[in-house]
N, C-alpha and C positions, 0 to 999 in steps of 0.2 A: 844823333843816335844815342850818345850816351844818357841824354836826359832821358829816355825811356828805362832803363835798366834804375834810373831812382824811381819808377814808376811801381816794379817789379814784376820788369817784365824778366822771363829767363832764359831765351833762345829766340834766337831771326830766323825766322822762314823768308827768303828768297824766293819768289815767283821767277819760274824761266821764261826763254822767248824761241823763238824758232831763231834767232841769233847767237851761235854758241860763244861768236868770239867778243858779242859784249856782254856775255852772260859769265863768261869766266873772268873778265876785266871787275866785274860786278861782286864776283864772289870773291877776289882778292882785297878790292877796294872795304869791302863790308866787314873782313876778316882785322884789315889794317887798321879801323877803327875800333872796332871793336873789343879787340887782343885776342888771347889765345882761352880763357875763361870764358865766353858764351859759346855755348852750340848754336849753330848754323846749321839748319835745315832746307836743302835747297827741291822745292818741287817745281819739275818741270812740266806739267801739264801735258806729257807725250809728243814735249815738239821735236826732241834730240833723237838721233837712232843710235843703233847697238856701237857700231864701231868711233863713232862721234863722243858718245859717251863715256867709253872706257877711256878712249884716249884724253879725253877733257878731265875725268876723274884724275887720273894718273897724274897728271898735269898739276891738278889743284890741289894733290893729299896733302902737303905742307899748310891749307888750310883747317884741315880736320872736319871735314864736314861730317855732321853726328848721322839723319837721316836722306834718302834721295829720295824722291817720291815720284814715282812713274815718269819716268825720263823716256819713254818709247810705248809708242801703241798700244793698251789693252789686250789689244787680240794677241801680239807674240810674245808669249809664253816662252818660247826658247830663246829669244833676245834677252828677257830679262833675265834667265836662267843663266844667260853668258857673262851678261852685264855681272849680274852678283858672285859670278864665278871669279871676275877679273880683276875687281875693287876694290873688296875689303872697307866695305860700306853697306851700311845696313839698308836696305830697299825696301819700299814701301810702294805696295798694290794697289789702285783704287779705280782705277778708269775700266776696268773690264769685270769686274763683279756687279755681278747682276742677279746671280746666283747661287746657292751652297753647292753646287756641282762645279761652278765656275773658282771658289776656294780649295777646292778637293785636285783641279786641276792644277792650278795655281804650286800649291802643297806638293803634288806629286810630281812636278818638272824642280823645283827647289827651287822657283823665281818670283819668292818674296822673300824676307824675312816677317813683316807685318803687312794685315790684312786693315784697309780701312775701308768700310760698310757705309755706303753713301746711300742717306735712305731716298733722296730722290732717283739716284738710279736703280731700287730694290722696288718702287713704286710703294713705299709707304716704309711706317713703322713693324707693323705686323710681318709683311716678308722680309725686313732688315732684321729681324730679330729669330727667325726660319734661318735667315743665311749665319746668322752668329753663332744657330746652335745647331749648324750643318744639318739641318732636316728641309 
């Protein structure tokens, strides 16, 4: 892994799994290489739920992981609103927007920190770019 960082690369993103407990083996293992100067970014693809998550976060702060990226279902808005309540980790949205109504709800429960606009789930460029500027 180090040979990627003469590459210049500047942070690992970590793919989850619906395995939390080799996902966290994973995220210490990757932290131990890598030291305490690169961000880790870990997206879980909504395999982890609300109470799995915190407890796994909490678990792995001494990793410092920089972004989470949807660790739980799209649809629950108040899960992630917990989640990001419990962490102390920046959250990142992507599985449930489909929408600028769907960012506005997002926004109003406080269960993101950042919004990622996936334009095949917006069905093109033209409505990704409606949801970016909330119309």
């Amino acid at each position: 892994m180090l040979r990627v960082l003469k590459l210049g690369v500047t942070f690992i993103k970590i793919k989850g799994s619906a395995d939390i407990a080799m996902d966290i083996k994973r995220i210490f293992a990757v932290r131990e290489v890598m030291g305490d100067d690169v961000p880790i970014r870990l997206d879980l693809n909504a395999h982890w739920d609300t109470l799995g998550t915190i407890k796994t976060m909490k678990e792995a702060k001494d990793c410092h992981i920089q972004y989470l990226e949807q660790p739980i279902p799209g649809w629950d808005l108040k899960g992630m609103a917990r989640i990001r309540d419990s962490i102390g980790i920046r959250l990142i949205a992507d599985e449930g927007i489909w929408s600028a109504q769907d960012v506005v709800q997002i926004a109003e429960l406080g269960a993101s920190d950042i919004i990622n606009i996936k334009i095949s789930k917006t069905c093109g460029l033209p409505t990704a770019k409606k949801v970016e500027a909330g119309t």
